[in-house]
Residue frames relative to the residue before (quaternion, step in Angstrom):
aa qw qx qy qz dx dy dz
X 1.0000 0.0000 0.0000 0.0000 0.00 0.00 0.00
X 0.3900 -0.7204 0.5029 0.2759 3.47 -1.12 0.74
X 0.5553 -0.6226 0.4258 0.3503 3.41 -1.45 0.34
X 0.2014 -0.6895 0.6827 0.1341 4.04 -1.14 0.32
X 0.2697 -0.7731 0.5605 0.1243 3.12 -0.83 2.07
X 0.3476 -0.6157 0.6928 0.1420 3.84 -1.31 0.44
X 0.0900 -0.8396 0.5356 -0.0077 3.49 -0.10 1.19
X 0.2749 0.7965 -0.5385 -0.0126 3.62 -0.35 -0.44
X 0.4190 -0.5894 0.6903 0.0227 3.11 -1.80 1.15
X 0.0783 0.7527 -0.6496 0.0733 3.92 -0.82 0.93
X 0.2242 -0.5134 0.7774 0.2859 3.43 -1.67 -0.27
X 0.9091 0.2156 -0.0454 0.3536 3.65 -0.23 -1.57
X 0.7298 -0.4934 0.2914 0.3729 3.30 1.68 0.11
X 0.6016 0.5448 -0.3397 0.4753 3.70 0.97 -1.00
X 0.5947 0.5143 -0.4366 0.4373 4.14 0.92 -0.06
X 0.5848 0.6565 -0.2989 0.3710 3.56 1.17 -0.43
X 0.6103 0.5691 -0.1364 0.5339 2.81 1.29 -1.93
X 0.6221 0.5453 -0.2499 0.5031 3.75 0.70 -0.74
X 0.6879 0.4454 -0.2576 0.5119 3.60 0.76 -1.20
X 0.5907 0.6474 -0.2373 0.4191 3.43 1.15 -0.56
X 0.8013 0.3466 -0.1581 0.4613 2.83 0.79 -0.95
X 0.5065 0.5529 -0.3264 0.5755 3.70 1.23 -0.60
X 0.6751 0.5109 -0.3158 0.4284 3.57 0.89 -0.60
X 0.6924 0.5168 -0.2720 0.4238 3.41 0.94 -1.01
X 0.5907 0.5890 -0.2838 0.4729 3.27 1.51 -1.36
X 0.6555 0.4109 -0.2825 0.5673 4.33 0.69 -1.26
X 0.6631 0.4564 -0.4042 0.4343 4.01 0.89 -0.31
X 0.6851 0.5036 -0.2524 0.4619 3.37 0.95 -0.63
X 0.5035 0.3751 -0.4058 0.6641 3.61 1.72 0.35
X 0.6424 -0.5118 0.4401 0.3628 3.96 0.22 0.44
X 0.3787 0.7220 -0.4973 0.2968 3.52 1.39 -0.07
X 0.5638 -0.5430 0.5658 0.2589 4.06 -1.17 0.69
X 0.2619 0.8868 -0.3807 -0.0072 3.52 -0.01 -0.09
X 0.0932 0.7796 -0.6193 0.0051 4.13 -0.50 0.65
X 0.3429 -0.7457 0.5696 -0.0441 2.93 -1.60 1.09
X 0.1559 0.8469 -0.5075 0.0297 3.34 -0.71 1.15
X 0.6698 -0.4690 0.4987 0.2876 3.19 -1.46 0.24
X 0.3232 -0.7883 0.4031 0.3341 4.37 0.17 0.75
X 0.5320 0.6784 -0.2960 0.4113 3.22 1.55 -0.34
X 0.6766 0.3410 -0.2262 0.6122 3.64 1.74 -0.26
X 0.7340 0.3291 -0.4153 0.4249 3.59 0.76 0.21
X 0.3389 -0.6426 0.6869 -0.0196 2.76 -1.71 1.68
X 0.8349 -0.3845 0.2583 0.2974 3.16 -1.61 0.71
X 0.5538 0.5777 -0.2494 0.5453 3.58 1.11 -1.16
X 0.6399 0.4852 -0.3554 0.4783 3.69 0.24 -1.53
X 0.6927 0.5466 -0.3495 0.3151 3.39 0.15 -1.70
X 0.8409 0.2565 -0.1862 0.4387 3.40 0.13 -1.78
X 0.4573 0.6657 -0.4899 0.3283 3.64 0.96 1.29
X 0.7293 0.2158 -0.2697 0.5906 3.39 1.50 0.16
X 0.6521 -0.5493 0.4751 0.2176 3.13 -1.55 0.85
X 0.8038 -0.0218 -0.0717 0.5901 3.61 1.08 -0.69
X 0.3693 -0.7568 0.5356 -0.0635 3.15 -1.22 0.66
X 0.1561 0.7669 -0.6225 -0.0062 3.82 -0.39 0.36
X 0.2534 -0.8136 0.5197 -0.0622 3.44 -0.73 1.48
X 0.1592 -0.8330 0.5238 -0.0802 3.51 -0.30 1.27
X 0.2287 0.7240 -0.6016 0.2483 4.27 -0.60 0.61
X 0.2936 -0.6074 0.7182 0.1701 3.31 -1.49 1.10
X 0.4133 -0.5906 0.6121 0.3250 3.37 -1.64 -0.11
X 0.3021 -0.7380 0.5853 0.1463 3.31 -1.21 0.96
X 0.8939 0.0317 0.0056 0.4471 3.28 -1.08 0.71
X 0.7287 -0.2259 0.2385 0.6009 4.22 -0.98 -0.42
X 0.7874 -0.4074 0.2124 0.4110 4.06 0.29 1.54
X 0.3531 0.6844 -0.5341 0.3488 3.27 1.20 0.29
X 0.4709 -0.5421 0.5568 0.4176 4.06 -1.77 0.23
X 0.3554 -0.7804 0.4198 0.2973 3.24 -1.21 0.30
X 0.6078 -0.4769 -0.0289 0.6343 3.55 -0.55 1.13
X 0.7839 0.4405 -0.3710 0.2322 4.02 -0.10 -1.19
X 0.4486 0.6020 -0.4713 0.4628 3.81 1.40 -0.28
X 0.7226 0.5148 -0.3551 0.2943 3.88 0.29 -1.16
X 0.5540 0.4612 -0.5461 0.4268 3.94 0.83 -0.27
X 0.6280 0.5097 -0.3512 0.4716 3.79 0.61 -0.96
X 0.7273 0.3106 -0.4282 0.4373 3.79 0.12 -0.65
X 0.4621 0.6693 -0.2823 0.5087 3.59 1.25 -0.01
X 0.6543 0.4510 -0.2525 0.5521 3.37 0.84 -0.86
X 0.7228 0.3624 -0.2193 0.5460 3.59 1.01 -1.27
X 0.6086 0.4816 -0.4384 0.4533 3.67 0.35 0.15
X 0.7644 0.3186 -0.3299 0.4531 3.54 0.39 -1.52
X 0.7098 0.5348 -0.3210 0.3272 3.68 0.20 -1.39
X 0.0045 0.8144 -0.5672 -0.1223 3.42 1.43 -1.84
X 0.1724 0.7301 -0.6380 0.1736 3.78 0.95 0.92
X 0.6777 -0.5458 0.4474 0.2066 3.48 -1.86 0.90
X 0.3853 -0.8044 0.4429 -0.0914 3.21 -0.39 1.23
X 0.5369 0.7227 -0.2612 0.3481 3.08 1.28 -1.39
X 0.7060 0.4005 -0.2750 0.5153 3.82 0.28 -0.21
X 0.6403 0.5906 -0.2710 0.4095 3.99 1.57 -0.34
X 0.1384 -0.7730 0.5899 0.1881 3.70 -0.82 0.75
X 0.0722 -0.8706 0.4802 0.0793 3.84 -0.08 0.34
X 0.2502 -0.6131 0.7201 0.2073 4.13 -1.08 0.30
X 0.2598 -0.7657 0.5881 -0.0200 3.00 -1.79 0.44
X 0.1776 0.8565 -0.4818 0.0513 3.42 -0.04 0.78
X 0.1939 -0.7922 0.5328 0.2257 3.83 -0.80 0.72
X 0.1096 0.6559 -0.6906 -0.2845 3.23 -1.44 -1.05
X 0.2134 0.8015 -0.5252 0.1906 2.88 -1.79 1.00
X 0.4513 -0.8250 0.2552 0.2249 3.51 -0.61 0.43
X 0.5325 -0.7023 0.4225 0.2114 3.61 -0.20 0.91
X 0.6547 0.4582 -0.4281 0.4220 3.32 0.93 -0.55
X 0.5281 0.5332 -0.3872 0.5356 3.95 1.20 -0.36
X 0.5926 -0.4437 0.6137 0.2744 3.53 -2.06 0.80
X 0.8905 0.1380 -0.2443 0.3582 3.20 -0.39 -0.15
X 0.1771 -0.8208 0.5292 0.1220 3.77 1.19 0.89
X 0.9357 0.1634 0.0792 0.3023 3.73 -1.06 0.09
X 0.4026 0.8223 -0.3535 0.1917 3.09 1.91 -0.25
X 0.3876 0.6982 -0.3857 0.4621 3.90 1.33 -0.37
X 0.7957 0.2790 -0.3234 0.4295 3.39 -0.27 -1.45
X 0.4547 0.6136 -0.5332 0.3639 4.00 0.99 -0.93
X 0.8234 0.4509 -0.1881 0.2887 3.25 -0.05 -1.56
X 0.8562 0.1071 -0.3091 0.4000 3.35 0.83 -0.12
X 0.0557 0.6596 -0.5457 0.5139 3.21 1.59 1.48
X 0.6658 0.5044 -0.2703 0.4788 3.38 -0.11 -1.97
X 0.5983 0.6822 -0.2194 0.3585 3.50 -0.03 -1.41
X 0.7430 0.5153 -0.0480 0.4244 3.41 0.24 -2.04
X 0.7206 0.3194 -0.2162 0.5762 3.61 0.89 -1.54
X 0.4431 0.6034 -0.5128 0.4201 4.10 0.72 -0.92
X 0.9022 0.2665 -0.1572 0.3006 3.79 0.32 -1.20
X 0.5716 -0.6504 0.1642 0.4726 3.24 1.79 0.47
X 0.1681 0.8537 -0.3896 0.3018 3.40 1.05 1.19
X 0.3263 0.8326 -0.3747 -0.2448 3.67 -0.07 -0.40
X 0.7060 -0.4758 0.4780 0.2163 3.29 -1.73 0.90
X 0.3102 -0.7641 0.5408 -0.1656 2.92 -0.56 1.93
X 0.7936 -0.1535 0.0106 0.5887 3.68 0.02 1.31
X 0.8598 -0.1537 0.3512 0.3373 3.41 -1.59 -0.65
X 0.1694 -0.7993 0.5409 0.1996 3.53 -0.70 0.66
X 0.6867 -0.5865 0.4198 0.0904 3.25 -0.82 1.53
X 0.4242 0.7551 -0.4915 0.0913 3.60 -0.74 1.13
X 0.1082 -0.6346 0.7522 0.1407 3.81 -0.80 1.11
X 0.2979 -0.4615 0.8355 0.0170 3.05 -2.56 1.10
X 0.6768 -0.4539 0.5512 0.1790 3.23 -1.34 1.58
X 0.8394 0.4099 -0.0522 0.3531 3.02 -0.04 -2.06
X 0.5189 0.5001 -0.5003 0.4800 3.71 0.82 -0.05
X 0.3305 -0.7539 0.5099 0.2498 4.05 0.58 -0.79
X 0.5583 0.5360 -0.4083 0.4841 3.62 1.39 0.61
X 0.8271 -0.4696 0.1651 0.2611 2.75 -1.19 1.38
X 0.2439 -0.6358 0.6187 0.3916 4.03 -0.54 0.38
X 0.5592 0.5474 -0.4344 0.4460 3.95 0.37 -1.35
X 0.7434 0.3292 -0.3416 0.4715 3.97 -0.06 -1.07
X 0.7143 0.5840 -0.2995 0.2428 3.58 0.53 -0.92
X 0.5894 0.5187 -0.2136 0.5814 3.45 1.67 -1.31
X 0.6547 0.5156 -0.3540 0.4245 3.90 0.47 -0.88
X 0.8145 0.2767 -0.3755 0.3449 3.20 0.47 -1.07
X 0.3834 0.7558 -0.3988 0.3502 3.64 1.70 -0.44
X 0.5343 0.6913 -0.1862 0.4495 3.44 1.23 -1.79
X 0.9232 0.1798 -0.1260 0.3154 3.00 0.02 -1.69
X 0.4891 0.6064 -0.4511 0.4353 3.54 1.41 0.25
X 0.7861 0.3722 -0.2551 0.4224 3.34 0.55 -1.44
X 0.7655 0.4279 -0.2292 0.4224 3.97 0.79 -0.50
X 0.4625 -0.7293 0.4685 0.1862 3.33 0.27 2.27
């Protein structure tokens, strides 16, 4: 069985914690499973798994936060072929901001542009609702990932 990277993009950290968990949860199904930081995957890494499940808060007015931007960087400059990649999607962010979630869009958007496809439902926790991120990603996790 192949492995399914857990990427995630953070400013304050709470995307990690998320990646963590979604990991433990796809490990506890016997699932292979590595976890990185988007700031360390390069093109090469990427087009080493077959699936993917990509995780990023929005920073500030919908902006990436600083570690998400080397990776959307990677997919912009290189624009490596995708086409052979299923991927998940998960955000986090805060409704009370204009551009709520605007991270995970962009490198969703991104993903399919290069011939990726989006595997179930795209995944979102709101700050502002006050439920749990840990309760919110798992169950997100465990619907959309057969």
């Amino acid at each position: 069985m192949s492995s399914v990277l857990v990427a995630f993009g953070t400013e304050s950290g709470n995307a990690e914690m998320a990646a963590d968990d979604i990991a433990d949860i796809l490990g506890g199904r016997g699932v292979d499973v590595v976890v990185q930081s988007m700031e360390d995957v390069s093109s090469s890494v990427l087009l080493e798994y077959p699936t993917v499940v990509v995780l990023t808060s929005t920073y500030g007015e919908g902006d990436l936060p600083e570690t998400t931007i080397p990776f959307f960087d990677v997919l912009n400059n290189e624009q490596p072929d995708l086409g052979k990649m299923r991927f998940f999607a998960f955000g986090l962010g805060d409704s009370t901001y204009t551009n709520y979630n605007n991270a995970i869009n962009i490198i969703s958007n991104k993903m399919v542009e290069l011939g990726a496809t989006l595997a179930g439902e795209v995944g979102r926790h709101d700050a502002a609702s006050g439920m749990s991120l840990t309760a919110v990603a798992s169950d997100w996790i465990c619907k959309v990932y057969p």
